[in-house]
VOFI-893071 format. One record per residue (C-alpha): residue in three letters; x, y, z. Coordinates in Angstrom, 1 decimal, padded with zeros to 4 digits. Example, Ala and Ser with C-alpha at 12.3 -4.5 7.8 and 13.67 -1.06 7.14 Angstrom:
! VOFI-893071
 resn     xx     yy     zz
  ALA  012.3 -004.5  007.8
  SER  013.7 -001.1  007.1
END
This chain:
! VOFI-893071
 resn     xx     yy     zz
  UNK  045.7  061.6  078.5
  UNK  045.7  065.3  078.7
  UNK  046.0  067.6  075.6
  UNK  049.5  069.0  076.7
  UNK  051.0  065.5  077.7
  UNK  049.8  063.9  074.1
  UNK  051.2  066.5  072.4
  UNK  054.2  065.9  074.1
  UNK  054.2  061.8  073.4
  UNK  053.3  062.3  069.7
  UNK  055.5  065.1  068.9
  UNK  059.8  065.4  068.7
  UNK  060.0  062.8  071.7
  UNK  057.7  060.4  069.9
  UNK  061.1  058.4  069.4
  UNK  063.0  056.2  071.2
  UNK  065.5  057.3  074.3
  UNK  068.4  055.5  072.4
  UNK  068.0  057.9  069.5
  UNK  068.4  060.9  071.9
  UNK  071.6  059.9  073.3
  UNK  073.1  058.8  070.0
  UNK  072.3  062.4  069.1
  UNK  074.3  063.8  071.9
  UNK  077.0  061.4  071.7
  UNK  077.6  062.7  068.1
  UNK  077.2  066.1  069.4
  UNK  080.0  065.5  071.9
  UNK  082.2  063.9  069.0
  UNK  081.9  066.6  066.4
  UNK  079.7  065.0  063.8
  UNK  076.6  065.8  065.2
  UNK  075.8  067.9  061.5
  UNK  078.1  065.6  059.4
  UNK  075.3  065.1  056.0
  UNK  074.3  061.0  056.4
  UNK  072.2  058.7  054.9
  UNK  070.1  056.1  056.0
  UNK  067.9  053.6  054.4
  UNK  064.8  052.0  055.3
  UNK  063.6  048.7  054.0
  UNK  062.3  045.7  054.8
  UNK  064.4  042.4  054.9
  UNK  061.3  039.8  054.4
  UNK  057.5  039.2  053.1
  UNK  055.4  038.9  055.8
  UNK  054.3  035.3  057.0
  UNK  051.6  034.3  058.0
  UNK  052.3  030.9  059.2
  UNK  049.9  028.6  056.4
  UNK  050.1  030.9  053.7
  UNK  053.2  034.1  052.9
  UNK  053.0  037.1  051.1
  UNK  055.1  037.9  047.7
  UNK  055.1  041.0  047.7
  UNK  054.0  044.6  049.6
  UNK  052.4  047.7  049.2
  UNK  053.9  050.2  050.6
  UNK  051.9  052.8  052.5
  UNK  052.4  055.5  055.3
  UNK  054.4  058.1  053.9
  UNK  052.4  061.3  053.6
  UNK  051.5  060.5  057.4
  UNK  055.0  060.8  058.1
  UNK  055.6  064.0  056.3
  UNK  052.7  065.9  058.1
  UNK  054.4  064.8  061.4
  UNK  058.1  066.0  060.1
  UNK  056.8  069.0  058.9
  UNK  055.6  070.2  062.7
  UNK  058.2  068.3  064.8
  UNK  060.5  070.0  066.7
  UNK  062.3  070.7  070.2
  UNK  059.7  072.5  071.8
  UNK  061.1  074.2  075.3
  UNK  058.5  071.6  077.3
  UNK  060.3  068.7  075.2
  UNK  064.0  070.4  076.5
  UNK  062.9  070.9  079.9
  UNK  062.0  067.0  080.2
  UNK  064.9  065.9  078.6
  UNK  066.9  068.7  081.3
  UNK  065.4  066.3  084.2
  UNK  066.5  063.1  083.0
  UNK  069.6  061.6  085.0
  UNK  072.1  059.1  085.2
  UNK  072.4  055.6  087.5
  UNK  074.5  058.3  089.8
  UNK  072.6  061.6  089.7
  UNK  074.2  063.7  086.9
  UNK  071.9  065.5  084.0
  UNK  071.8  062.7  080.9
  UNK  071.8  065.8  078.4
  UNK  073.7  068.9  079.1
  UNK  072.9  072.3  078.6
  UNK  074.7  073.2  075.0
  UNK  073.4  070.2  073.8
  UNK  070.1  071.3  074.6
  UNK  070.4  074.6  073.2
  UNK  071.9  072.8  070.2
  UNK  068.0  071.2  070.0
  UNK  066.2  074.5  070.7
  UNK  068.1  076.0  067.4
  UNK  068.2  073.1  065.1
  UNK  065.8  070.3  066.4
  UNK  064.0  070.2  063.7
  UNK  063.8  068.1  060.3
  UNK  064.0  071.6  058.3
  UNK  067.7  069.5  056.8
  UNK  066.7  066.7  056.0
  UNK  066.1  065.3  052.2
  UNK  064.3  062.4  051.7
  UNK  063.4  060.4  048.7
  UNK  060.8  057.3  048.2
  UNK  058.8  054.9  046.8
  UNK  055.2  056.5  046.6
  UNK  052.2  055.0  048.5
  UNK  050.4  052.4  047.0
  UNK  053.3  050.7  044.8
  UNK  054.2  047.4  045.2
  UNK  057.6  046.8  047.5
  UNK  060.1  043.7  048.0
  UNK  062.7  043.1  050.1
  UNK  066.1  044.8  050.2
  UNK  065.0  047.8  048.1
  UNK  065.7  051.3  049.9
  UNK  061.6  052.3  050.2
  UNK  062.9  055.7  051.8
  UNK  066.1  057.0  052.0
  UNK  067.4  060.0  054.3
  UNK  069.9  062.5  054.1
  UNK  071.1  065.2  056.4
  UNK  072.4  065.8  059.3
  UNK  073.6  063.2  061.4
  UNK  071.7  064.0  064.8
  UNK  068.6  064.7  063.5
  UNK  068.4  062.0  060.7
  UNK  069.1  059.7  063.8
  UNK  066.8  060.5  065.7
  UNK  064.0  060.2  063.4
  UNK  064.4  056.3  063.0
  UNK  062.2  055.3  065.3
  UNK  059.2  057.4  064.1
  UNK  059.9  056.7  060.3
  UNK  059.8  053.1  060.8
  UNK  056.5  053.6  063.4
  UNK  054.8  055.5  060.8
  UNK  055.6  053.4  057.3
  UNK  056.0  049.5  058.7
  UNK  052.7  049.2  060.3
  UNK  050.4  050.4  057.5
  UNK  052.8  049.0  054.8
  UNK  052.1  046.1  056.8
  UNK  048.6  046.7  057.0
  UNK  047.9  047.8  053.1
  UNK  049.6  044.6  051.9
  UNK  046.9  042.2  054.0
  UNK  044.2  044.3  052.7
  UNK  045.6  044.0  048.7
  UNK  046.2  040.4  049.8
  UNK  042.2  040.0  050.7
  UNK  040.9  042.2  048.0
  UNK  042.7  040.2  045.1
  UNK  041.1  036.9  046.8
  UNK  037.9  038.7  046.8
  UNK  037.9  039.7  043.1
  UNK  035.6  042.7  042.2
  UNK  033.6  042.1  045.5
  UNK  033.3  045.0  047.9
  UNK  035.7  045.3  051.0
  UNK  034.5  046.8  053.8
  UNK  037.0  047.4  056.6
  UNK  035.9  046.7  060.2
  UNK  038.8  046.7  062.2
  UNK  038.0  050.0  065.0
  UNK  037.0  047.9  067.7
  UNK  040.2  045.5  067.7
  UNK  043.0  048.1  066.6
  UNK  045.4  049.5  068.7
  UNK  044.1  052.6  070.3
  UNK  044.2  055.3  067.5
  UNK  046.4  053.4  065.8
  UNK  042.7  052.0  064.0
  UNK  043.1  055.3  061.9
  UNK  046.7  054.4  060.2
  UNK  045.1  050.8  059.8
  UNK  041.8  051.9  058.2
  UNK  044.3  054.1  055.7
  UNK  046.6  051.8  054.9
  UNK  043.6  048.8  054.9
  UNK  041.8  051.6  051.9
  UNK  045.6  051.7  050.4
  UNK  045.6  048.4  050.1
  UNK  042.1  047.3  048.6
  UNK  039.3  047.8  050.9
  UNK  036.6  050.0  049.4
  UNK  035.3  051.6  052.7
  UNK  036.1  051.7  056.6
  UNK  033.4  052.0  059.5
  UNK  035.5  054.1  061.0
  UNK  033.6  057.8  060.8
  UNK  036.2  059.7  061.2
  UNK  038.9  058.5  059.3
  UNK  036.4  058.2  056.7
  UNK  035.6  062.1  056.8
  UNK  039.6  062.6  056.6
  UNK  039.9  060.7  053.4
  UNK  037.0  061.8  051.9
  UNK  034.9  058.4  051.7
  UNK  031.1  057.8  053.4
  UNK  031.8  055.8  056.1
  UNK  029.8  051.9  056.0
  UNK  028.3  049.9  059.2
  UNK  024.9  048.1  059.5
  UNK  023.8  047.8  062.9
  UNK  024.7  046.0  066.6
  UNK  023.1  042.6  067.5
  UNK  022.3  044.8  070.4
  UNK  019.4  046.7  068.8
  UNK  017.6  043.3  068.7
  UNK  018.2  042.4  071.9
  UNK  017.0  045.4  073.2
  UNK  013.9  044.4  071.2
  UNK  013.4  040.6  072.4
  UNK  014.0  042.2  075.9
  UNK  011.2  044.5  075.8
  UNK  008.9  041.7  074.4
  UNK  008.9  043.7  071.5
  UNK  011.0  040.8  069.1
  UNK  013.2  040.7  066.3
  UNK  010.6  041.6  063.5
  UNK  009.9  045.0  065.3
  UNK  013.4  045.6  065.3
  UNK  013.8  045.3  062.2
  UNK  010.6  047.3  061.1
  UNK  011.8  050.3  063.4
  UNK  015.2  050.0  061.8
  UNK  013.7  050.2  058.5
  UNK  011.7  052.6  058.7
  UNK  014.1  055.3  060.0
  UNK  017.1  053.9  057.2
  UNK  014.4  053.0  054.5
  UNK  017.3  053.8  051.8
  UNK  020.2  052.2  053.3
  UNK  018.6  049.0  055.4
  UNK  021.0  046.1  055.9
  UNK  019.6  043.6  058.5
  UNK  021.8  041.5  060.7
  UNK  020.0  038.2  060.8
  UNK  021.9  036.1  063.0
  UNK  021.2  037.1  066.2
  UNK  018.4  034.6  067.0
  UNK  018.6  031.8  064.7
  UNK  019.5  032.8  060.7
  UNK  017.6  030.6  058.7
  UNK  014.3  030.4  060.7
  UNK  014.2  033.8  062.0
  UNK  016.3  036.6  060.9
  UNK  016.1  035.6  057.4
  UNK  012.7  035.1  057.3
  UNK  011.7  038.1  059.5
  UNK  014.5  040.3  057.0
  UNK  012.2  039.2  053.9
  UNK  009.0  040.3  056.0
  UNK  010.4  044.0  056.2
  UNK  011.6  044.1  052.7
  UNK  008.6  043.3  051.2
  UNK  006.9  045.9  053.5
  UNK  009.8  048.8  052.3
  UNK  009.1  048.1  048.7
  UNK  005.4  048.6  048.6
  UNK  006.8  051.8  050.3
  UNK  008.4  052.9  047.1
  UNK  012.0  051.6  049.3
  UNK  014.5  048.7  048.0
  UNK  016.5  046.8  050.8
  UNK  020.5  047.0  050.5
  UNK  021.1  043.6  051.9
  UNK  021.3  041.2  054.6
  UNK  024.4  040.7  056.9
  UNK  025.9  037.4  058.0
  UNK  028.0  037.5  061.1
  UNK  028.2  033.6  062.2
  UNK  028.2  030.3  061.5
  UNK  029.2  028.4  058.5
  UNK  028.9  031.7  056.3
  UNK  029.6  029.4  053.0
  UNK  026.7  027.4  053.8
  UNK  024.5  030.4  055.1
  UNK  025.2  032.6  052.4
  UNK  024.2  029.9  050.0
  UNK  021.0  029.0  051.8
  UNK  020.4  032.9  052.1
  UNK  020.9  033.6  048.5
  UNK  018.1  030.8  047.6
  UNK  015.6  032.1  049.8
  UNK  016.3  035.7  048.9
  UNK  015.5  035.0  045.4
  UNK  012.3  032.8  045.7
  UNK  010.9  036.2  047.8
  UNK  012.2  037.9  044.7
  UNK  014.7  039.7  046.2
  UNK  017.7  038.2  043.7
  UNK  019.6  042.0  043.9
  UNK  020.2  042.2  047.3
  UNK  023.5  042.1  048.9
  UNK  024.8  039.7  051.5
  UNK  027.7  040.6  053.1
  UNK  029.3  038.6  055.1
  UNK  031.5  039.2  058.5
  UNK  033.3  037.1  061.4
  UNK  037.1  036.8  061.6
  UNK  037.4  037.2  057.5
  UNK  041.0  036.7  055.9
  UNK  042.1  036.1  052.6
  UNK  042.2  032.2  053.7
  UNK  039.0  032.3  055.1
  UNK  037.6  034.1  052.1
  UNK  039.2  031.8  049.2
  UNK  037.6  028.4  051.3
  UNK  033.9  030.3  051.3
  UNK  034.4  031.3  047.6
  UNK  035.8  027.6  046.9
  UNK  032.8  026.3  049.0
  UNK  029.7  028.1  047.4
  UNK  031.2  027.2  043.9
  UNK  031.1  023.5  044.8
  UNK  027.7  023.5  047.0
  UNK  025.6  025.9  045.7
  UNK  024.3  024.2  042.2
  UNK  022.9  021.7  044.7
  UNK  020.6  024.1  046.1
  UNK  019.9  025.8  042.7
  UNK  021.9  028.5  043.5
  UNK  023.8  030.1  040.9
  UNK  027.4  030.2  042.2
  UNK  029.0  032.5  039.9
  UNK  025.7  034.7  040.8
  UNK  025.8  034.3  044.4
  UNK  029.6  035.3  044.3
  UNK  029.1  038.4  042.8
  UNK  026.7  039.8  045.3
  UNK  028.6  039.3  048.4
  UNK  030.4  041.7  050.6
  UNK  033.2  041.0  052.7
  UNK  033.8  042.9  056.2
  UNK  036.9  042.3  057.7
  UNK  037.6  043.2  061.5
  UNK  040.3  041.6  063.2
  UNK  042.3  039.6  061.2
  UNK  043.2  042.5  059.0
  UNK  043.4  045.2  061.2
  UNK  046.0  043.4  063.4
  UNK  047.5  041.5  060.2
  UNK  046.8  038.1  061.8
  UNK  049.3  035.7  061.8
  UNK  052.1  038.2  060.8
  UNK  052.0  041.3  063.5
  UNK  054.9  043.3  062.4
  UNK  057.0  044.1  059.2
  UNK  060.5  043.3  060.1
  UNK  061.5  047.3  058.4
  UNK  065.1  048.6  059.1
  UNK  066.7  052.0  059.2
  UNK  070.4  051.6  058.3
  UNK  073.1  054.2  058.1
  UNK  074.4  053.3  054.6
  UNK  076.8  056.5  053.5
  UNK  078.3  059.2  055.1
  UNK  079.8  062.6  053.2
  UNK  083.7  063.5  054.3
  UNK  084.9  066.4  051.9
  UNK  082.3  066.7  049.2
  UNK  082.8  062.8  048.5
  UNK  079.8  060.2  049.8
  UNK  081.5  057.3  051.9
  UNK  079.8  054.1  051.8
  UNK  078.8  052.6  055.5
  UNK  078.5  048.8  056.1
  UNK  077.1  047.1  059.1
  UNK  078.3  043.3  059.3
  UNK  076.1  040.8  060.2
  UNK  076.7  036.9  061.2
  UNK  073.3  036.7  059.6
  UNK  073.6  037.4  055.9
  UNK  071.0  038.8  055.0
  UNK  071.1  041.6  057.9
  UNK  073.9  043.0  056.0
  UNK  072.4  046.0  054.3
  UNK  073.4  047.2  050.7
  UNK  076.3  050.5  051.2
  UNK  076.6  053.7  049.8
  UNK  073.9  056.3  047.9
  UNK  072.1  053.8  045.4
  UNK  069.1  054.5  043.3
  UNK  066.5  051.4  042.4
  UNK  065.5  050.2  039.3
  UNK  062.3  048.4  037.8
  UNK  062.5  046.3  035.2
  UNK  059.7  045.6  033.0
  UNK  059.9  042.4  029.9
  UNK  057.9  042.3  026.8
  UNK  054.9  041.4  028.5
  UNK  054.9  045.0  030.5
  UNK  055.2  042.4  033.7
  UNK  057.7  043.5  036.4
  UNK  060.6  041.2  036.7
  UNK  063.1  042.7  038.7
  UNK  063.9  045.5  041.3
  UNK  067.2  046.6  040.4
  UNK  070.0  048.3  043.0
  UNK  072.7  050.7  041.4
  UNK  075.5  053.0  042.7
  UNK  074.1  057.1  042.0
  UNK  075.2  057.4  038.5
  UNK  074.8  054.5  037.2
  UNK  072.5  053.9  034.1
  UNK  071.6  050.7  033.6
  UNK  069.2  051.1  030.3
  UNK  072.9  051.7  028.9
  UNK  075.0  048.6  029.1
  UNK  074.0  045.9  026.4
  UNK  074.2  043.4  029.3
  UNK  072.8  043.5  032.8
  UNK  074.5  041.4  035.7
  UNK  072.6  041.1  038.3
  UNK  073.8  039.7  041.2
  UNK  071.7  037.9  044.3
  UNK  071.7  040.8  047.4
  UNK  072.6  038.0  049.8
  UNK  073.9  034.4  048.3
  UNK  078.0  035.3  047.4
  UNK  077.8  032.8  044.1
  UNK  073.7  033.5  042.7
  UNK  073.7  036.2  039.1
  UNK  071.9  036.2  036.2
  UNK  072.9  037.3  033.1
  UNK  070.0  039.5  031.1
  UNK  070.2  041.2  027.7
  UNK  068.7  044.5  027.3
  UNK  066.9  043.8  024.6
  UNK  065.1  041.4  027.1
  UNK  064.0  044.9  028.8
  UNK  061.1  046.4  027.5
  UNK  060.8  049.5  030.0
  UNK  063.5  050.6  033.0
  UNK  061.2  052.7  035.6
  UNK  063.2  054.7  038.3
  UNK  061.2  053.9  041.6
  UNK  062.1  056.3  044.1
  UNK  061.6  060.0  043.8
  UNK  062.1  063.1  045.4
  UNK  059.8  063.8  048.5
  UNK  061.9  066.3  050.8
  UNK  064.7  068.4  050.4
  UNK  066.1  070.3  052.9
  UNK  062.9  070.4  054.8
  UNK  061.0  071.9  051.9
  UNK  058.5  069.6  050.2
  UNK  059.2  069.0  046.7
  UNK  056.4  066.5  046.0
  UNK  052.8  066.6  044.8
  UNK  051.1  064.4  047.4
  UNK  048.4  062.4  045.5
  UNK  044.9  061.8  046.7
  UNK  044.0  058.5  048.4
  UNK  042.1  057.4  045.1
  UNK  045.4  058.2  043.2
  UNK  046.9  056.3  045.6
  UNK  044.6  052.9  045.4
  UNK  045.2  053.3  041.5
  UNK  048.7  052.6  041.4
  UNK  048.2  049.9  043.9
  UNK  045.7  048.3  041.1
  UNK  048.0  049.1  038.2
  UNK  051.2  047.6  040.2
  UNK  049.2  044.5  040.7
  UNK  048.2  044.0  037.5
  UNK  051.8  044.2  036.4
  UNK  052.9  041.1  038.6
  UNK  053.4  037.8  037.6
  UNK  049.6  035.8  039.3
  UNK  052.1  033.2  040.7
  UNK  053.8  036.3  043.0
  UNK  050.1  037.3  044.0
  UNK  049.8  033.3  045.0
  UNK  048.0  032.8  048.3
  UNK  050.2  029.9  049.5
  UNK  054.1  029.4  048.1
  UNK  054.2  032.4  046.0
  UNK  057.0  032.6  043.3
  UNK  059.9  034.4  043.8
  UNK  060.2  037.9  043.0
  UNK  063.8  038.6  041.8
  UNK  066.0  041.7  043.8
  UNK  069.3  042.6  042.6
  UNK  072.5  044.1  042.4
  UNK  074.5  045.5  039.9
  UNK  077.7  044.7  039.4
  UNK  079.4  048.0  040.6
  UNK  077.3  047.8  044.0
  UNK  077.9  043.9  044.3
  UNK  081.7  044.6  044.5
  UNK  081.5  047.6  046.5
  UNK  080.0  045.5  049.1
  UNK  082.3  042.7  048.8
  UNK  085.0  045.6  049.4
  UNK  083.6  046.8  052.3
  UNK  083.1  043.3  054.1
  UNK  086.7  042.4  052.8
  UNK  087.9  045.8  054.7
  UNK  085.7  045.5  057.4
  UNK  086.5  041.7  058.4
  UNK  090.4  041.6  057.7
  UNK  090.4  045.4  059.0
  UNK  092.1  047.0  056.2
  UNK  092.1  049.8  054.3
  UNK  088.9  051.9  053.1
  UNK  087.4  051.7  050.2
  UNK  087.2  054.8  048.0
  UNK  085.0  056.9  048.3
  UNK  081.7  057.4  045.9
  UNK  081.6  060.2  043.5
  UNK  078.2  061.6  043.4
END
């Protein structure tokens, strides 16, 4: 793709068509700059078939602020949209429409509040909301949701795989099987989410992290096919990495060759003053191999050395080797708790693609409009329950017990102050007849989640550092309930209502399905 024509597919127009002729339709009726809002959220945990998630990370928003911040109508971006046409010939988008774009295409308007990167999400709750003007909030649905669903998506498989791992390193591997440059988002949100390095270079010299690889199964074929073999493979690799030699030993036979020839090498780098990093295993039964491995690492006396391990990794695949070395490993003589600790996990595929669960199912949904200074609450109705979004300009809650463990996410009408009233209903955001009743003096700590990122185009938030970032992440964790973090059947996290936005909903579906009267409007 040329320079000019990307530019033009990942800047304004990197949305879809539907958004641009919404934006002209409201043009044509008036309310093209009538202030809106619109919440994204997502309406369930990902699933992944044999095992679910309870609960996300969210991820992807300073990505999508860069890109608002230099979006707009460029006069190559009007002059495309001037050649589109109808079925029977006529311009799709006239000309004061257009010139409406070259003046105020732009997010310059907008407001926008959210949950930061790296806290933990659930369904229903608003993780960005959007206000401004009507044309332009609409038409940046489609990139919000690209930029914030796939690595939210992403950073929850890699918090997912990391908490299985424990303390081990997690190495993310995923370039080679990602979507184009989508790779980069998935090696940020992957680091977001728990992984301690990427092999991608340069998304690693973005962030600010050395990038982590060992070497291609080619290099030793290059050897055997030169009649030079595998053990002058490995000396050549050593002796040009001497400080940072990790040899892949699978590429002939394991146990009888790499490993053996591996051993060779690092006894020659450490009467060179060197020590070895580690081997890599990249097939077979890698509970078996790793175990094997480990034993004859440490009869050569080489008990500090890493084995990392690779080969369509997940959080299932890692919890059966973990489970499998603890039960088979004392019969080799193999410390287990030992061997654990020493491994490193590199996952490709399985995480990069989120395996089993390709998409986050995140929504953009117009929610309030302002008439007169007043905020009017918008409902869509939905045969489907829960596709009914929650109305009106809300603010969310975290509640916190005794313990300091979070125990419900908690969505209000603006203005409402819920560390106030000596009793807390809370009411289901889907099933009509399902509320709980909890005292405040349950409530140990009340946490407002979203804050100000945007307002009227001007950033008003300090964007923190990736490491930040993978902080909170760890500290939102720690603060969950282990049978939310469960691998298979996780408990329940609890969403709710309060009582005030429980019956302005009711009110709006009453109005909207027996087509009567509005409901007044929101004072904010």
């Amino acid at each position: 793709m040329r320079l000019l024509d990307q530019q033009t597919a990942e800047g304004i127009l990197f949305t879809d068509e539907y958004q641009l002729t919404m934006a002209q339709f409201y043009y044509r009726m008036g309310v093209h700059e009538q202030p809106a809002q619109f919440d994204h959220f997502f309406r369930h945990y990902p699933n992944y078939g044999l095992h679910q998630a309870g609960y996300c990370i969210n991820a992807g928003l300073e990505w999508l602020i860069d890109w608002m911040q230099e979006a707009h109508f460029q006069d190559k971006d009007l002059d495309y949209l001037r050649s589109q046409t109808t079925r029977t010939g006529k311009r799709l988008f006239q000309e004061d429409f257009l010139g409406w774009l070259k003046a105020n295409g732009n997010f310059k308007a907008i407001s926008l509040d959210a949950i930061p990167e790296g806290r933990v999400v659930h369904p229903q709750v608003p993780l960005t909301s959007v206000r401004g003007p009507l044309a332009m909030a609409q038409i940046l649905e489609s990139p919000l949701l690209n930029f914030l669903n796939y690595q939210t998506l992403i950073a929850t498989k890699a918090a997912r795989i990391k908490n299985i791992s424990r303390s081990n390193l997690l190495l993310e591997f995923g370039m080679r099987r990602g979507q184009s440059t989508g790779a980069n988002a998935g090696a940020r949100a992957a680091m977001i989410g728990g992984a301690d390095f990427t092999s991608n270079a340069g998304i690693s010299h973005v962030l600010g992290y050395p990038p982590k690889g060992t070497h291609a199964h080619s290099m030793v074929q290059l050897f055997i096919a030169l009649g030079l073999g595998e053990l002058e493979a490995f000396r050549a690799f050593s002796e040009i990495y001497p400080d940072d030699c990790v040899l892949l030993v699978d590429t002939v036979n394991t146990l009888e060759s790499g490993l053996p020839n591996a051993i060779r090498v690092f006894e020659e780098l450490r009467r060179k003053g060197h020590e070895p990093v580690g081997v890599r295993l990249d097939s077979g039964d890698l509970a078996y191999l790793a175990v094997q491995t480990a034993r004859m690492l440490d009869e050569a006396g080489f008990s500090k050395t890493s084995i990392t391990l690779s080969n369509e990794l997940d959080e299932m695949v890692i919890w059966q080797i973990r489970t499998q070395i603890q039960a088979e490993a004392p019969r080799y003589g193999v410390d287990p708790d030992r061997l654990l600790s020493r491994l490193v996990y590199g996952v490709g595929t399985h995480l990069i693609t989120s395996e089993g669960c390709p998409a986050l199912d995140g929504v953009y949904k117009l929610v309030a409009v302002q008439k007169d200074d007043t905020w009017k609450p918008a409902l869509k109705i939905s045969e489907t329950p829960g596709k009914t979004p929650n109305p009106g300009h809300k603010k969310v809650w975290r509640l916190y017990d005794k313990r300091g463990k979070a125990v419900v996410d908690l969505l209000g009408l603006a203005g409402e102050e819920p560390g106030k009233a000596a009793i807390l209903k809370l009411h289901h955001p889907v099933e009509l007849n399902v509320c709980q009743v909890m005292n405040n003096s349950e409530i140990a700590e009340i946490e407002t989640l979203q804050v100000p990122v945007l307002d009227q185009g001007r950033l008003v938030y300090r964007m923190p550092g990736l490491e930040e970032i993978r902080s909170r992440q760890v500290a939102d964790l720690d603060r969950l309930d282990e049978g939310v973090k469960r691998l298979v059947n996780p408990h329940i996290y609890h969403v709710s209502l309060t009582e005030n936005l429980w019956q302005l909903k009711q009110e709006l579906i009453t109005a909207a399905t027996h087509f009567t009267s509005e409901p007044e409007a929101i004072q904010v």
